[in-house]
Structures are given as C-alpha cells and as structure tokens.
C-alpha positions in Angstrom: -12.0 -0.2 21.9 -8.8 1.6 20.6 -8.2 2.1 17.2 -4.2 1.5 17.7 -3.2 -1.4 18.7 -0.1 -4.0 18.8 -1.5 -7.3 19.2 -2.7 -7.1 22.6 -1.2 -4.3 23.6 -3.7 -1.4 23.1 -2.2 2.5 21.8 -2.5 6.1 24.1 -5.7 7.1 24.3 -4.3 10.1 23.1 -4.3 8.6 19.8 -8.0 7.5 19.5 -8.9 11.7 20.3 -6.0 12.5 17.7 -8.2 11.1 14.8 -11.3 12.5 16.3 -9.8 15.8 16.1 -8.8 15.3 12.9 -12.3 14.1 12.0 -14.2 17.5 14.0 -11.5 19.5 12.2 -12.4 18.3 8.5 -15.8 19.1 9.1 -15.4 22.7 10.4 -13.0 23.5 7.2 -15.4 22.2 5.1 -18.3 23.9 6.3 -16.1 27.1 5.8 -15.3 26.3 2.4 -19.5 25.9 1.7 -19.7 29.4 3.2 -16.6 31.1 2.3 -15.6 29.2 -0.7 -12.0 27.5 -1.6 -9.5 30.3 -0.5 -5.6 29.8 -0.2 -5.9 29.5 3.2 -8.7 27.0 3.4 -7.0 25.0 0.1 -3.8 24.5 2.5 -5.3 23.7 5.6 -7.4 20.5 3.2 -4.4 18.9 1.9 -2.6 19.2 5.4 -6.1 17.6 6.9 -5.7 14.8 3.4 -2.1 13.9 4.4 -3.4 13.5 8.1 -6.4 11.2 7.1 -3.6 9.4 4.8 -1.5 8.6 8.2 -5.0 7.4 9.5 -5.7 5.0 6.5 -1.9 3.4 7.6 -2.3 -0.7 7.1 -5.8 -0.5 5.0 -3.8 -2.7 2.6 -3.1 -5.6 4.9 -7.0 -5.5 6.4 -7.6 -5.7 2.4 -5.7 -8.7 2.0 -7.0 -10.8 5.2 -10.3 -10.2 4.3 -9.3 -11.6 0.8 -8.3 -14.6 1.9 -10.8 -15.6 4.6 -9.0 -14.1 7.7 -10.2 -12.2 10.0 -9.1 -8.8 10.5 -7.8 -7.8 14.0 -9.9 -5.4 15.1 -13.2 -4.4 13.2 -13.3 -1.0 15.0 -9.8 -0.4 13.2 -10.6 -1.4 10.3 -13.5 0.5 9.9 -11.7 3.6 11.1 -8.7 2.6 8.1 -11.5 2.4 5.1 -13.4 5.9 6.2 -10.3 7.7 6.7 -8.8 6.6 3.6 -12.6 7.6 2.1 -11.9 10.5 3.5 -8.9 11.7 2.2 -9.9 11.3 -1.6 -13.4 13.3 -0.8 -10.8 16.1 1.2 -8.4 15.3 -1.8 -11.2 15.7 -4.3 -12.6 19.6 -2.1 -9.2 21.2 -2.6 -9.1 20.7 -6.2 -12.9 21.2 -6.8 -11.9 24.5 -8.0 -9.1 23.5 -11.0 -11.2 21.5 -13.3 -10.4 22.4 -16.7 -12.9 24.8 -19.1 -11.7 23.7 -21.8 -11.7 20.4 -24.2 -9.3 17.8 -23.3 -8.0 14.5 -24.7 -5.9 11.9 -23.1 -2.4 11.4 -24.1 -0.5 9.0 -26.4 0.5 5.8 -24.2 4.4 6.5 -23.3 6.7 4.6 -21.5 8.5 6.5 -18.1 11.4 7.5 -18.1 15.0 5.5 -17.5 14.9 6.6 -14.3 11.5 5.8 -13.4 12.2 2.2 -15.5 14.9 1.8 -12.9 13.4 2.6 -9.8 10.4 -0.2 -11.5 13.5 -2.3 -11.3 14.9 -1.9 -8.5 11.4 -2.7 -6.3 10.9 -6.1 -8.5 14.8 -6.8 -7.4 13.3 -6.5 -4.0 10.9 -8.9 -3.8 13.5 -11.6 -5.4 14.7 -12.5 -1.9 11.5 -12.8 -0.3 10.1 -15.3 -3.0 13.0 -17.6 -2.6 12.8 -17.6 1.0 8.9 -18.3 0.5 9.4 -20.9 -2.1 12.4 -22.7 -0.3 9.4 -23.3 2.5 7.4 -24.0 -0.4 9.7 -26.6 -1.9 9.9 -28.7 1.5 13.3 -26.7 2.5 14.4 -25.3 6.3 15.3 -21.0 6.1 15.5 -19.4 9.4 15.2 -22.4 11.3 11.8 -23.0 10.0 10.0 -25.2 7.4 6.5 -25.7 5.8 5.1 -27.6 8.7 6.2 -25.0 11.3 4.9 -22.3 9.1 1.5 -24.1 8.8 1.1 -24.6 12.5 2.3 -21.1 13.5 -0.7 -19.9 10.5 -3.4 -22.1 12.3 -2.3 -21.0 15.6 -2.2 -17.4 14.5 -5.6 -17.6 13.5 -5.2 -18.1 9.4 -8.0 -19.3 7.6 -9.2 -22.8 6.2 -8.2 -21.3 2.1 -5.2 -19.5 3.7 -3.8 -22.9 5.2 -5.4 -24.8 2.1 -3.4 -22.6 -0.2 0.0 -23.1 1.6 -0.4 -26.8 1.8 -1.0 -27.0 -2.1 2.5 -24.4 -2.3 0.7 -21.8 -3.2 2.2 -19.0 -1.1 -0.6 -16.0 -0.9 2.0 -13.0 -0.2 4.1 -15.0 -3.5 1.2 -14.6 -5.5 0.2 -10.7 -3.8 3.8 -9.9 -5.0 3.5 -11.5 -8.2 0.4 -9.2 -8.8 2.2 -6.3 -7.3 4.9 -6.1 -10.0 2.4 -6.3 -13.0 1.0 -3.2 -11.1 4.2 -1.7 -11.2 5.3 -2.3 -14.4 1.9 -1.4 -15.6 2.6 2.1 -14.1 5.6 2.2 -16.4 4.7 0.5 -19.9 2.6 2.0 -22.3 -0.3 -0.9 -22.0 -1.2 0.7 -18.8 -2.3 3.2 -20.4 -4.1 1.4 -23.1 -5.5 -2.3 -23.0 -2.9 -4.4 -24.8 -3.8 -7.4 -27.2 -3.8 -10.2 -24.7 -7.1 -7.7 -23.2 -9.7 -9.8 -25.5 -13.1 -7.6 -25.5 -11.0 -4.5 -24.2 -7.9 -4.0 -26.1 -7.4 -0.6 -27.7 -9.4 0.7 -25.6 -8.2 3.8 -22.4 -6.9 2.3 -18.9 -9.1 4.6 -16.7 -6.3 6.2 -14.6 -7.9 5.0 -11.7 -7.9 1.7 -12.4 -4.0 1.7 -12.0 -3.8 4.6 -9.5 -6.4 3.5 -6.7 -4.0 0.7 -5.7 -1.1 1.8 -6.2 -1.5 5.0 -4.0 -3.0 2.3 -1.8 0.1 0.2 -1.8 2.5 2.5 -1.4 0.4 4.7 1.3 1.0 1.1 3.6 3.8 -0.6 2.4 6.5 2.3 2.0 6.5 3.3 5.3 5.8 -0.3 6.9 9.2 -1.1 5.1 11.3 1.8 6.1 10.2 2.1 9.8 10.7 -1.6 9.6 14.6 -1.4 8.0 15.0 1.1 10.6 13.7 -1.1 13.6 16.1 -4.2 11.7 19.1 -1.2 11.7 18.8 -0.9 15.6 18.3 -4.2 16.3 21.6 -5.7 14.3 23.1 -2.8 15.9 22.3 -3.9 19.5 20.0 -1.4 20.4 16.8 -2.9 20.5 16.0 -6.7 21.1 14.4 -8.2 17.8 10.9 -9.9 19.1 11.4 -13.4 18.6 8.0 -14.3 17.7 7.2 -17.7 16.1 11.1 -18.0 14.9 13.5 -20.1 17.0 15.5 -17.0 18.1 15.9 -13.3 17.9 19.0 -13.8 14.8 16.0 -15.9 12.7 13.7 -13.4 13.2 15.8 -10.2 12.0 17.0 -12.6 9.3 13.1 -12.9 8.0 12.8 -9.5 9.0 15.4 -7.8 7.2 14.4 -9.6 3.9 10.7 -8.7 4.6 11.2 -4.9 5.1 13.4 -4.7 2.5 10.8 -6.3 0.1 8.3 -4.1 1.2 10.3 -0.3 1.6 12.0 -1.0 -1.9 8.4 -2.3 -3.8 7.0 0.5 -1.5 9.2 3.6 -2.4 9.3 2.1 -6.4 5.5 2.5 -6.0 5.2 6.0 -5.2 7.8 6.9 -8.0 6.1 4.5 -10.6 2.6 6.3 -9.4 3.6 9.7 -9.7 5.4 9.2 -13.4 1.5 8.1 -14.4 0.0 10.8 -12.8 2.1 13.3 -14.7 2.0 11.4 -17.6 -1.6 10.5 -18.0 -3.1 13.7 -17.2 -5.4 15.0 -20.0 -4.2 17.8 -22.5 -6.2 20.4 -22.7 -6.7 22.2 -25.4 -8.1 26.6 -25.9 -11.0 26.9 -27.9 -10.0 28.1 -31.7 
C-alpha cells in the first residue's frame, strides 16, 4: 500500500522509498552519534533529518480527529507512518540537544503575557475562524450557503463514510470542526495569557500550580505542523483556481464557484489559525524556558 495518497489516487512510488531513506538515514546518523558523539556536523545533519520526519508527520492532526469521533481513518498504513514519524522527530529533536542540558539550578519563570505583537497575531487567527463558524452554524441553523444545507451536508457525511456520533452530533447542531475550533483558540490564547503558564482559579484541584510546557506545546506544534501549510498550499490552490488556472474540484458542492467559495473560507481559517499557531508557540517557548541560575 502507498503511504501518499489522494483519495483513490495513490502517490509515486518514489515517495514511499523517500521516507524509507529518510528512515535508513536517521538510523546511520545516530549510530554515528553513539560512536562518535554529537559533533557540529552530526548536530546539523539531526535537525535537517527532524524537519524531514516533520514533513512526514503532515496531516497527523486530521487522522487524530477522525479517530476522535468514530471515523475511520483512510489508510491505516498512513496513519501509522504519520504517528512514528512524528515520534520520530521529537526522539531526533530530543538527540541533537541531548548535549545542552543545563548544569546548573533552574527555576521556571513568572507567568507573562506575549507581546502586542504576538497578542495580535493570537487575534488575527481567532478573526479567521469567524467566517467558517458562521458558514457552519448557518447549516447549523436550518440555512442554505454554497448551495448547500444541513440535510445535504448529512447525506454527503454518511455517504463519505462519517460515523454514527459524527452524524448524531450534526443532527443535534453540534458541528465537531465548530467545537475543534472552539478548542483551538483557548489553545491559542493559552499560549499568550499568563494562565497558561500557571493553572488559573476556574482550575479547582490545580490552580496555582505550573502548566507543564508540554501540556500546551505538544499540540500546538501539532496543530500548526498540519494546519499551517494545509492552509497556505490550500490559499494558493484557491489563488490559481479564481485566477483560472486550475479547475476547482467540484466535489459534493453543486459547482466548482460553491466549492472555491467553501474553500477559500476553509483555507483561510486554517493558514491564519495555522501561521498564529507557530507564532503563539514559539513566544511560549522563549518565554517559558527555565532560568538558570550559577552556583554562588
């Protein structure tokens, strides 16, 4: 089975023995690290083979959320391949800085808000999503967009191959990518507001107490990873298709306009959460990261 695939159209071979060189590739350099430890040299060519296994990890997030909600993924093989590799970059991730831990005492920061900038950029990606709520929740609300409504929407899901709680949920007008954006910005802003950093009141048992950075970190390096790029390959696909140079698939819409009408307020949902994401994410890095202290 190939590990790239477009519905039923199945990737170059070339692809699938792409990844397994990566994979041989990872194994040799590490082997050379065990025997010649971490040199410059070696350091480089691990974060090169990190950003590769990244690339390899591409659309982990949306196997994550069908599996969340009952659905199938579509290819098991795939998905597999999209959990180890993303595996794989933190342990590659994890070898190239094996040799920077700290020797000295360290504490963890005061809780700080980002900076404007960053608050902005927050801002901007929860502007994003506005559009694709209220063209969810005008289906939602019994109303035609595109051409479609809830029923067609329903029937395309079934058809498709959405789940019994995935079609339960939409018939009760509970829109699951609604509530996934919903839960999206709270990540977001939680990247940016000091209770990110430390449990607020509304925590109960766990207020006062330290966010582990990874707790806020693991998905948001997830999220952006996927949904940056699936957005701004996917403006860039809606740019040549308004501009005539490709033909927008029509899918399940009634005609190629409703589909680039969905699609343009899609990508641009996803590429502005996406790109806020990696910004948010790398202000609580930077900003999280334990002082150290010298010895007296």
């Amino acid at each position: 089975m190939s590990l790239f695939h477009d519905g039923s159209i199945r990737g170059a071979a070339a692809l699938d023995w792409a990844v397994a060189a990566v994979g041989a590739l990872a194994v040799l350099v590490c082997g050379l690290v065990v025997r010649q430890g971490l040199r410059p040299t070696l350091r480089v060519l691990l974060w090169a083979l990190c950003g590769l296994a990244g690339i390899a990890a591409f659309s982990l997030l949306m196997d994550v959320i069908t599996l969340m909600v009952g659905q199938g993924v579509d290819s098991r093989i795939a998905a597999a391949n999209h959990s180890l590799a993303a595996v794989g970059a933190l342990l590659l991730a994890a070898t190239a800085r094996a040799d920077r831990r700290p020797t000295t005492s360290a504490t963890a920061p005061a809780p700080s808000w980002a900076t404007k900038q960053v608050q902005l950029a927050a801002g901007a990606g929860t502007v994003a999503f506005i559009p694709y709520i209220a063209m969810k929740l005008v289906w939602v609300f019994g109303g035609t967009f595109a051409g479609t409504n809830m029923e067609e929407m329903l029937v395309n899901s079934e058809r498709n191959g959405a789940s019994e709680i995935w079609l339960t949920m939409e018939s009760w007008g509970l829109d699951v990518t609604v509530l996934l954006a919903v839960l999206g910005t709270f990540l977001l802003w939680g990247l940016v507001c000091p209770w990110g950093q430390v449990f607020p009141r509304w925590a109960l048992l766990l207020r006062g107490r330290r966010v582990p950075r990874w707790l806020l970190l693991t998905p948001a390096l997830l999220g952006a990873a996927t949904l940056a790029p699936y957005g701004l390959l996917g403006l860039g696909y809606c740019a040549l298709a308004t501009a005539g140079v490709v033909t927008m698939r029509q899918g399940d819409a009634h005609s190629s306009g409703d589909a680039l009408l969905m699609g343009w307020i899609g990508m641009v949902a996803f590429a502005g959460y996406g790109v806020a994401l990696i910004i948010a994410a790398r202000s609580y890095w930077l900003r999280t990261r334990p002082i150290n202290h010298l010895p007296s």
